[in-house]
Biopython code that builds the backbone (N, CA, C, O; Angstrom):
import numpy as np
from Bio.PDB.StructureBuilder import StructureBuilder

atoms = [
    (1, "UNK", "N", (33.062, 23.937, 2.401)),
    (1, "UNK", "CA", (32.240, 23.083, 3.226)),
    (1, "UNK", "C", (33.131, 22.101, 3.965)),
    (1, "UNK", "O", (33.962, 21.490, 3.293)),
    (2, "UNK", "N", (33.057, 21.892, 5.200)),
    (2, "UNK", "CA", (33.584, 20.939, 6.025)),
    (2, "UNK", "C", (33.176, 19.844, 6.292)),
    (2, "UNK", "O", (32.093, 19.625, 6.835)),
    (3, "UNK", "N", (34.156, 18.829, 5.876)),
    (3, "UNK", "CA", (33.505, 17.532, 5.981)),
    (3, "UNK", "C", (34.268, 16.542, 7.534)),
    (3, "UNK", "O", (35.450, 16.393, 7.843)),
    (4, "UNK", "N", (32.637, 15.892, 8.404)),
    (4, "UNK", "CA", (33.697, 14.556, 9.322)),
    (4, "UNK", "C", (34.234, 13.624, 8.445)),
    (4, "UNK", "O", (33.714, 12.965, 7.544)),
    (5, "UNK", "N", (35.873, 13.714, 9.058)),
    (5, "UNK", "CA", (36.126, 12.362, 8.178)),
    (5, "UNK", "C", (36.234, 11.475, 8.567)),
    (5, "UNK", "O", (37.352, 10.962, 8.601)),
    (6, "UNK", "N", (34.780, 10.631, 9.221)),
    (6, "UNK", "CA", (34.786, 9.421, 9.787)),
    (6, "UNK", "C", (33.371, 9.198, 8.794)),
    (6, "UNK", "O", (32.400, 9.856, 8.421)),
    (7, "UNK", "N", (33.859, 8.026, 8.659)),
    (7, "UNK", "CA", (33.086, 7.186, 8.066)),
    (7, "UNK", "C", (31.577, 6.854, 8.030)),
    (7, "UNK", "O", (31.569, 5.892, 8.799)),
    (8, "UNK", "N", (30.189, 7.035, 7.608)),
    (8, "UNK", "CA", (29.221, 6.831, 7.810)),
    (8, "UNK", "C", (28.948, 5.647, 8.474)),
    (8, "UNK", "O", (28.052, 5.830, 9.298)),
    (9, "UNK", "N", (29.245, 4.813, 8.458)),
    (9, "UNK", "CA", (28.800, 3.113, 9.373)),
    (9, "UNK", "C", (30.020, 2.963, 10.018)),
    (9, "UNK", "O", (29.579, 2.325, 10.973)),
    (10, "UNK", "N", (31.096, 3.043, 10.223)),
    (10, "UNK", "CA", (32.367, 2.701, 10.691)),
    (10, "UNK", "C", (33.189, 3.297, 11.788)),
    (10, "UNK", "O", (33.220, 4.509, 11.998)),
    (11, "UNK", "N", (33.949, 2.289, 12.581)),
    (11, "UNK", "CA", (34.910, 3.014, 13.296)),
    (11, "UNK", "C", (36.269, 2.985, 12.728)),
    (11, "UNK", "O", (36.433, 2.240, 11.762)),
    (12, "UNK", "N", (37.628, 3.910, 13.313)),
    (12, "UNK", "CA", (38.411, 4.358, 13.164)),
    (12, "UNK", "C", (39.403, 3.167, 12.716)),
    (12, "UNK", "O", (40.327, 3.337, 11.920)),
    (13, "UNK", "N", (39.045, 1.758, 13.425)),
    (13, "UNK", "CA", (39.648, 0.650, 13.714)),
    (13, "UNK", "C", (39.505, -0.633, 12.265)),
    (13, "UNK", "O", (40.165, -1.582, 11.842)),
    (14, "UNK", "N", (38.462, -0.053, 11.984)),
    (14, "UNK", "CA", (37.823, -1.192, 10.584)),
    (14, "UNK", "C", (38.501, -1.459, 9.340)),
    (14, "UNK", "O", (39.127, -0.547, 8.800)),
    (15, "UNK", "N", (38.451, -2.553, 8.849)),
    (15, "UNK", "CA", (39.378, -2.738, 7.427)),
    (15, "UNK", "C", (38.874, -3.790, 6.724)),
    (15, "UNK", "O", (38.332, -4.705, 7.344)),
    (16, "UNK", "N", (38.947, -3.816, 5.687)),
    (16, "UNK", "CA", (38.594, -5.459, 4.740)),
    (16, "UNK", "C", (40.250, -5.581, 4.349)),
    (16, "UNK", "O", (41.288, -4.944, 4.524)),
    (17, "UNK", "N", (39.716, -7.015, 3.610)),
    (17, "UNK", "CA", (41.123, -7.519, 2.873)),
    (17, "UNK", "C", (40.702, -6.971, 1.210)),
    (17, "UNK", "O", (39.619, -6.624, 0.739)),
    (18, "UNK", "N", (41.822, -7.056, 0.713)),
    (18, "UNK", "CA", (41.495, -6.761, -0.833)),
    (18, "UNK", "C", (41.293, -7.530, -1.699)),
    (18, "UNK", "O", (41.479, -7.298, -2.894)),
    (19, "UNK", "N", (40.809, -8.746, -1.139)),
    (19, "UNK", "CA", (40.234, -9.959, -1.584)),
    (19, "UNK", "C", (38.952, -8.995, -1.982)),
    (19, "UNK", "O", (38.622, -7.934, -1.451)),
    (20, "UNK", "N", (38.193, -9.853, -3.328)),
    (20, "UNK", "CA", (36.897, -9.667, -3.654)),
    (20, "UNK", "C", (36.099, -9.709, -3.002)),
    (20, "UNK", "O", (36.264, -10.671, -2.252)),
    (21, "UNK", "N", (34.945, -9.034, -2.730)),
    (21, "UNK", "CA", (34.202, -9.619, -1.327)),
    (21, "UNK", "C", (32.982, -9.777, -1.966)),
    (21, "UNK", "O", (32.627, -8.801, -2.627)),
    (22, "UNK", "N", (31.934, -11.134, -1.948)),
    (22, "UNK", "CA", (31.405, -11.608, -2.386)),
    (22, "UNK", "C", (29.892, -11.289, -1.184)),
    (22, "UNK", "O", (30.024, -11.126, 0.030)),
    (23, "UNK", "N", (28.908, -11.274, -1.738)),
    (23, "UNK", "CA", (27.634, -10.932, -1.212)),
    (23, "UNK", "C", (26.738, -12.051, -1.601)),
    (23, "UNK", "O", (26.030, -11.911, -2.598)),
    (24, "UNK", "N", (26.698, -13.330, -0.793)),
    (24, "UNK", "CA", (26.246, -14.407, -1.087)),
    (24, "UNK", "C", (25.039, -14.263, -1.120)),
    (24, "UNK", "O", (24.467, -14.588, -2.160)),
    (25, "UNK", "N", (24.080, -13.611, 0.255)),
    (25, "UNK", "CA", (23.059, -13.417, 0.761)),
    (25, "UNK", "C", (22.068, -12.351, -0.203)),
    (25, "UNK", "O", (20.867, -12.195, 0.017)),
    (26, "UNK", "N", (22.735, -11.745, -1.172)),
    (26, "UNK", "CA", (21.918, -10.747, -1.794)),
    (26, "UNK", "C", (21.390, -10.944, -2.847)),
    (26, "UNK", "O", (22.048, -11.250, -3.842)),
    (27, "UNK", "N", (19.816, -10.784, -2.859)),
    (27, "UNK", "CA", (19.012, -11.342, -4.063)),
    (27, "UNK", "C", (19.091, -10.741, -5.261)),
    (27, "UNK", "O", (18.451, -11.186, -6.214)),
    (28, "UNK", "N", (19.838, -9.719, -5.363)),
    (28, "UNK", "CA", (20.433, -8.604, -6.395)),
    (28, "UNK", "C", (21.178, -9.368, -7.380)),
    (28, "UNK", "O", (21.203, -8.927, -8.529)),
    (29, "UNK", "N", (22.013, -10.846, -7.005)),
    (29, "UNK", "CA", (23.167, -11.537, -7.892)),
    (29, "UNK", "C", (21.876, -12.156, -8.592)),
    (29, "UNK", "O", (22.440, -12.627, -9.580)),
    (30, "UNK", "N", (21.031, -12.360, -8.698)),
    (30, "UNK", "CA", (20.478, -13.275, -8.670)),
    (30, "UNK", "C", (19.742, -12.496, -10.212)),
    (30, "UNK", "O", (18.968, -13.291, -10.746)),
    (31, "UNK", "N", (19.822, -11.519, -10.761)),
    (31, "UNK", "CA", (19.468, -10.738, -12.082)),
    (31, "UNK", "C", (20.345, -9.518, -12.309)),
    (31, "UNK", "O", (20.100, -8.418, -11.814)),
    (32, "UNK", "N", (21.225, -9.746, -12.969)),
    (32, "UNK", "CA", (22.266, -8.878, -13.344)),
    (32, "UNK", "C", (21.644, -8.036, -14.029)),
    (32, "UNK", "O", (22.345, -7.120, -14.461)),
    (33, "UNK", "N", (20.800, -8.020, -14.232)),
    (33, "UNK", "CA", (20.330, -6.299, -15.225)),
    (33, "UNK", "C", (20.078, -5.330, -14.202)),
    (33, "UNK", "O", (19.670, -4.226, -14.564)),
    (34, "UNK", "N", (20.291, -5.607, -12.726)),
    (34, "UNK", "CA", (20.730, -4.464, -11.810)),
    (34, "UNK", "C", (21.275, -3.932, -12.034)),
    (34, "UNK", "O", (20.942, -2.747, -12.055)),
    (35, "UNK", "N", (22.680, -4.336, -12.426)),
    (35, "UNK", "CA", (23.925, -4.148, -12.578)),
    (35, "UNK", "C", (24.553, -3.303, -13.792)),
    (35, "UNK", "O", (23.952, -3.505, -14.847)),
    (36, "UNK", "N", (25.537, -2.477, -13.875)),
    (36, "UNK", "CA", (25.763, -1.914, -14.607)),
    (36, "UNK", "C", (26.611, -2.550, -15.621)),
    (36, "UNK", "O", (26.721, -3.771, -15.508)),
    (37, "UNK", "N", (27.324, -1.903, -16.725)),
    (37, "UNK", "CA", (28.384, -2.634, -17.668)),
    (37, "UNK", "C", (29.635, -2.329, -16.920)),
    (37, "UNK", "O", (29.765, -1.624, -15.919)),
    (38, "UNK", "N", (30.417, -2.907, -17.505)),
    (38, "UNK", "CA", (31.840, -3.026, -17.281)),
    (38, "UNK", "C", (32.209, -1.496, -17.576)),
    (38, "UNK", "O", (32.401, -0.836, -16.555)),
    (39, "UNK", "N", (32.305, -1.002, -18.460)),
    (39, "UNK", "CA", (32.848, 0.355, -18.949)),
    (39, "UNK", "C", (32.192, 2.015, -17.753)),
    (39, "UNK", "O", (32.678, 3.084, -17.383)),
    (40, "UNK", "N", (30.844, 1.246, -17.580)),
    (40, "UNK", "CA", (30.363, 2.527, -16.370)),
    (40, "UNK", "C", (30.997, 1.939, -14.913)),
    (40, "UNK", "O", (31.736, 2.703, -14.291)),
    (41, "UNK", "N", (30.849, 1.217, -14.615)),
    (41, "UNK", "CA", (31.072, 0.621, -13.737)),
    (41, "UNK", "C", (33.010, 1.061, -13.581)),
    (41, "UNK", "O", (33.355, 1.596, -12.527)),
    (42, "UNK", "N", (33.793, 0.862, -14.365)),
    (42, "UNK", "CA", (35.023, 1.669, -14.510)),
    (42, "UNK", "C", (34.915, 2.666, -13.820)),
    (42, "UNK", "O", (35.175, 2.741, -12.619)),
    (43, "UNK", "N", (34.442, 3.686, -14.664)),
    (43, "UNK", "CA", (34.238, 4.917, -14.621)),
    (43, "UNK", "C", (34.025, 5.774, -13.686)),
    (43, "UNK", "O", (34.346, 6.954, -13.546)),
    (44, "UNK", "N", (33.290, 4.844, -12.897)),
    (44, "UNK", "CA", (32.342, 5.009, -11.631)),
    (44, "UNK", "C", (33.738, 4.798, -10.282)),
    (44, "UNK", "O", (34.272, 5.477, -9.405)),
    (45, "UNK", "N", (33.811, 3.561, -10.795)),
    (45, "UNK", "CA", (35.043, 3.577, -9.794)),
    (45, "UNK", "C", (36.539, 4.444, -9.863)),
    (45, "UNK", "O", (37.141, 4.891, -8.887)),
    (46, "UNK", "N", (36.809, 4.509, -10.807)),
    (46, "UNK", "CA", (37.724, 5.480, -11.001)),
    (46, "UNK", "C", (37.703, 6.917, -10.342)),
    (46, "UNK", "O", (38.670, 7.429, -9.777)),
    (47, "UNK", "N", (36.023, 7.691, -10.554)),
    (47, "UNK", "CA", (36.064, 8.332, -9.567)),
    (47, "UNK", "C", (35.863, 8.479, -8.109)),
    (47, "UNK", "O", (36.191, 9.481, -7.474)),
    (48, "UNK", "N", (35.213, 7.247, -7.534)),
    (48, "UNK", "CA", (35.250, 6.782, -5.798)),
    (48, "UNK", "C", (36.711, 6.551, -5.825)),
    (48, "UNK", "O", (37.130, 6.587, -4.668)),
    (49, "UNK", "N", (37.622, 6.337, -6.653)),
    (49, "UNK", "CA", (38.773, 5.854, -5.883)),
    (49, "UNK", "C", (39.664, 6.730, -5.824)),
    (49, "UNK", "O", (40.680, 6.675, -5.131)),
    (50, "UNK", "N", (39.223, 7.890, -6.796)),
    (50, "UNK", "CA", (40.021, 9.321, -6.576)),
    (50, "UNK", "C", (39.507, 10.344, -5.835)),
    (50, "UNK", "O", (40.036, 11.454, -5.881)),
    (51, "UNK", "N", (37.979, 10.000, -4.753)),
    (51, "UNK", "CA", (37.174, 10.504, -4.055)),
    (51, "UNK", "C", (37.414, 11.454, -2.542)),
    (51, "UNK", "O", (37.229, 10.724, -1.568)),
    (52, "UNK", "N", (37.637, 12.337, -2.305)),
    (52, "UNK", "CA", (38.247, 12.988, -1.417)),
    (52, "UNK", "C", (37.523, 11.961, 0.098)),
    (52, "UNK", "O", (38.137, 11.661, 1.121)),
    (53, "UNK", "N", (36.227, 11.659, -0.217)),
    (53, "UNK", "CA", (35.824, 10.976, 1.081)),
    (53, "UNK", "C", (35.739, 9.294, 0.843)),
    (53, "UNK", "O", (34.700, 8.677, 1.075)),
    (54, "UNK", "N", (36.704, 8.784, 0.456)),
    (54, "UNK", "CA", (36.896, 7.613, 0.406)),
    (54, "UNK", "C", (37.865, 7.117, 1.423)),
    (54, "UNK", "O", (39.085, 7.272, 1.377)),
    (55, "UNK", "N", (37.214, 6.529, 2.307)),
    (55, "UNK", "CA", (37.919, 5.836, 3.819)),
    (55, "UNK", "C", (38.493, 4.571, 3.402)),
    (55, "UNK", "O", (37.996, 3.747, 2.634)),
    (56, "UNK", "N", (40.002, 4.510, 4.228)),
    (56, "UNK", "CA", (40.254, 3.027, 4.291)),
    (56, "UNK", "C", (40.650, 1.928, 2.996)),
    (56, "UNK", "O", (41.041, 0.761, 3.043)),
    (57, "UNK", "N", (40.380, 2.796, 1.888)),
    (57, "UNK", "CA", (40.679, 2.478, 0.193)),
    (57, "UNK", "C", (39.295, 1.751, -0.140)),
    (57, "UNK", "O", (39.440, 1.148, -1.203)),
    (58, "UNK", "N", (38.300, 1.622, 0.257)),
    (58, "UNK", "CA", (37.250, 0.537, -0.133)),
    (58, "UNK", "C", (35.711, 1.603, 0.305)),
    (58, "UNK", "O", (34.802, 1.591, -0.525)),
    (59, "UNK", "N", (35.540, 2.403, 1.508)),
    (59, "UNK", "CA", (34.627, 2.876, 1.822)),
    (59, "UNK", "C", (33.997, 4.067, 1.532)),
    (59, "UNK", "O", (34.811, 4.986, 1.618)),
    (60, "UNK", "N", (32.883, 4.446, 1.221)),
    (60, "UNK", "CA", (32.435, 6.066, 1.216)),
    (60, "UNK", "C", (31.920, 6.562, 2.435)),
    (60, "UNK", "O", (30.952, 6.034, 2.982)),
    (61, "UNK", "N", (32.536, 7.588, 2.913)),
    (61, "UNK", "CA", (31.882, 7.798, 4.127)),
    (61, "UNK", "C", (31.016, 8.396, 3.910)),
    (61, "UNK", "O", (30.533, 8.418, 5.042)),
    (62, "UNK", "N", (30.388, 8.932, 3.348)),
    (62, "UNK", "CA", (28.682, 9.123, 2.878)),
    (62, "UNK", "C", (27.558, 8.325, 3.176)),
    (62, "UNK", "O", (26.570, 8.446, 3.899)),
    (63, "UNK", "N", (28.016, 7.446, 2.381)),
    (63, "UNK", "CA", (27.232, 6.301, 2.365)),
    (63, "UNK", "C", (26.974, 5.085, 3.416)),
    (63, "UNK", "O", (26.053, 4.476, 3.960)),
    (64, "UNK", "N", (28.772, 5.145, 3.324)),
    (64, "UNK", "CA", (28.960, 3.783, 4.676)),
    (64, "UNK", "C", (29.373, 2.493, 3.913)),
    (64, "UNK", "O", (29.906, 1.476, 4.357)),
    (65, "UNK", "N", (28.897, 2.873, 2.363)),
    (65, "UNK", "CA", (29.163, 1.342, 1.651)),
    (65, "UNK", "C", (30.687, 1.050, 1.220)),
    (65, "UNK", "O", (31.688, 1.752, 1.361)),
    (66, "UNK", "N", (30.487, -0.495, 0.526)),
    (66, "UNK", "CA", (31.720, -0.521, -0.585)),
    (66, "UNK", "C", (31.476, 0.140, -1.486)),
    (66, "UNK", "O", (30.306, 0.035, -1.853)),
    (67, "UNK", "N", (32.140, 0.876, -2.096)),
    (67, "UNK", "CA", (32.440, 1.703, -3.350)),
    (67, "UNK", "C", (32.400, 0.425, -4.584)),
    (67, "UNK", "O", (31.732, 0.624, -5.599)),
    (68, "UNK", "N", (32.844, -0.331, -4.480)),
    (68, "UNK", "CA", (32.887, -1.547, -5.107)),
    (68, "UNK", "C", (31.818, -2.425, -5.298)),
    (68, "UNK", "O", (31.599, -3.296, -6.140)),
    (69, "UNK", "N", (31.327, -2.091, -4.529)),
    (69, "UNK", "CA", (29.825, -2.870, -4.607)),
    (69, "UNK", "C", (28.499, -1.828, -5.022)),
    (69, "UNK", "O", (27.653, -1.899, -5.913)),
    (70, "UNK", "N", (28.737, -0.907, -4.007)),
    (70, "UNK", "CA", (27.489, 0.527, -4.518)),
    (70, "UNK", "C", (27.630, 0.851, -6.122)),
    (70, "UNK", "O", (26.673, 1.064, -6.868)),
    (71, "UNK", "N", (29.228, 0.846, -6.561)),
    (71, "UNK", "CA", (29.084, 1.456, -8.150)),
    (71, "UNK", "C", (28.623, 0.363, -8.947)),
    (71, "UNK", "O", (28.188, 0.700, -10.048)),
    (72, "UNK", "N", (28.605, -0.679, -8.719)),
    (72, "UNK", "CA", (27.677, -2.022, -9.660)),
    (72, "UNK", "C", (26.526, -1.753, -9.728)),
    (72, "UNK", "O", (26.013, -2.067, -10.802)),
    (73, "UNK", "N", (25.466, -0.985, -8.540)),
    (73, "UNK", "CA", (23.933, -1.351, -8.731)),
    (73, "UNK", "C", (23.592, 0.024, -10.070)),
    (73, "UNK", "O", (23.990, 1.165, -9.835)),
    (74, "UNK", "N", (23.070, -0.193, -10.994)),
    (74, "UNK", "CA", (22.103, 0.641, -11.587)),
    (74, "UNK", "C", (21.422, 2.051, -10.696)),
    (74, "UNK", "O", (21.489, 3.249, -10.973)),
    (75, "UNK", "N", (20.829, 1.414, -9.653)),
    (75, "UNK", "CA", (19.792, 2.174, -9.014)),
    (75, "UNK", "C", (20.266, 3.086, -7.926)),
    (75, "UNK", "O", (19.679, 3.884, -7.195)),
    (76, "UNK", "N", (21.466, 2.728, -8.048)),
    (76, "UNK", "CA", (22.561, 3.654, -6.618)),
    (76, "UNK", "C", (23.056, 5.012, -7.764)),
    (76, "UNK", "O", (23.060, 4.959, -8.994)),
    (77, "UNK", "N", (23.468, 6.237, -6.831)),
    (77, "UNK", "CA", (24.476, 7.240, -7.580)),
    (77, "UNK", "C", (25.080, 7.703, -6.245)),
    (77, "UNK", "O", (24.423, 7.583, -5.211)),
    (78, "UNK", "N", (26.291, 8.219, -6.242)),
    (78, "UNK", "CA", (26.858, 9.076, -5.847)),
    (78, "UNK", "C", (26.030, 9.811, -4.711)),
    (78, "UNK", "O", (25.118, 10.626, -4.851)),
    (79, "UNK", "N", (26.561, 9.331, -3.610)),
    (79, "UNK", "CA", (26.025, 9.998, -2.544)),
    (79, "UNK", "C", (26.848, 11.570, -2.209)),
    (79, "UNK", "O", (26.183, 12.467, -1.691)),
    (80, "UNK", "N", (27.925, 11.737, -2.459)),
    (80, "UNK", "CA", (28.852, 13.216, -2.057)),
    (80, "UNK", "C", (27.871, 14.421, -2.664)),
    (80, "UNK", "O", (27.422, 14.649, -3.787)),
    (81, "UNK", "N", (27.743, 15.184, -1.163)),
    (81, "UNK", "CA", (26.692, 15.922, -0.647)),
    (81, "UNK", "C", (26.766, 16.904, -1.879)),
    (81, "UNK", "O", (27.759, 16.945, -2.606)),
    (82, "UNK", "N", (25.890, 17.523, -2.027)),
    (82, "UNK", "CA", (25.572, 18.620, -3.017)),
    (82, "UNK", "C", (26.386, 18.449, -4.834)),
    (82, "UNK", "O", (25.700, 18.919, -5.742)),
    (83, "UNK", "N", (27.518, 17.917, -5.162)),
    (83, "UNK", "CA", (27.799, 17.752, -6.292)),
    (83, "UNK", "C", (28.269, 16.183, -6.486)),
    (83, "UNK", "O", (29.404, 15.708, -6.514)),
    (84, "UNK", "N", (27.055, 15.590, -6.603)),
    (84, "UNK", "CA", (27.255, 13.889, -6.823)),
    (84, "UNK", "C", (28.218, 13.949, -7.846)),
    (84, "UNK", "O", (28.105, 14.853, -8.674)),
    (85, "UNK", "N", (29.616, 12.743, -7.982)),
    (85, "UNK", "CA", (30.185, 12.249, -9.214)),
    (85, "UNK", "C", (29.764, 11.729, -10.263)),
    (85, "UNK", "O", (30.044, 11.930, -11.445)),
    (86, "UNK", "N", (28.912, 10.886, -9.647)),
    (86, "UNK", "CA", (27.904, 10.044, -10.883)),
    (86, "UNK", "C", (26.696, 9.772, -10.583)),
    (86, "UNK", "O", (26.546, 9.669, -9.366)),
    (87, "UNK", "N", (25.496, 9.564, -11.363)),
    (87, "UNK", "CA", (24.098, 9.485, -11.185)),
    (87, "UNK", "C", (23.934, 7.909, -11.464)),
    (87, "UNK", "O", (24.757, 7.179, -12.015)),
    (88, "UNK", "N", (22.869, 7.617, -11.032)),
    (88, "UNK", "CA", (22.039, 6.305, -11.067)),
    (88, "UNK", "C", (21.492, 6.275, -12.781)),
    (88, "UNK", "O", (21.074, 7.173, -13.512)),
    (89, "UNK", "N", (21.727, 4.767, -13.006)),
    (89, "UNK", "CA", (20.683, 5.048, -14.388)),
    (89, "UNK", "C", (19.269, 4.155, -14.851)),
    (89, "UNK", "O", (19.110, 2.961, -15.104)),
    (90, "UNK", "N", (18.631, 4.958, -14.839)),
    (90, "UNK", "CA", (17.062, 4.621, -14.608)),
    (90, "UNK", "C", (16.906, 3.579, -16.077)),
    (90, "UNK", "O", (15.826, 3.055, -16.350)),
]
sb = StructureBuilder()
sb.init_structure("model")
sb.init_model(0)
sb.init_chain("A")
sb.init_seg("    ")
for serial, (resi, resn, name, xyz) in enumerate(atoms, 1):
    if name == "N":
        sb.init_residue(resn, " ", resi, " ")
    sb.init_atom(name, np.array(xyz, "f"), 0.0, 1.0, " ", f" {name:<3s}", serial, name[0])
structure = sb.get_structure()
């Protein structure tokens, strides 16, 4: 299967810093039982960061998101088309 490797939300030109990036505005901080544990949350990232469609060191082009931020929510999984890495947990 052939994948674009451009980014779902992004252009060619885009970058963050590797500073933490903090989501002031999101009512999500606001009850951490969104959120996953430390140990999935690893796990999770470990495989976005060994992810064949991971743009730019921070992005999924699937998705468009931070990898860093998408693998925290509970209610998110693995967007990579037909064999997700990891599932959401209900």
């Amino acid at each position: 299967m052939a994948f674009n490797h451009q980014c779902k939300g992004c252009t060619g030109g885009v970058s963050i810093s590797s500073d933490p990036v903090i989501y002031y505005s999101d009512p999500l901080l606001e009850d951490s039982s969104e959120f996953v544990n430390e140990n999935v949350l690893k796990e999770r990232l470990d495989l976005c960061l060994n992810c064949t469609s991971l743009q730019y060191g921070t992005t999924c082009m699937h998705s468009g998101a931070l990898v860093s931020f998408r693998a925290k929510l509970k209610n998110k999984g693995c967007p990579f088309p037909g064999s997700p890495k990891w599932e959401s947990i209900v």
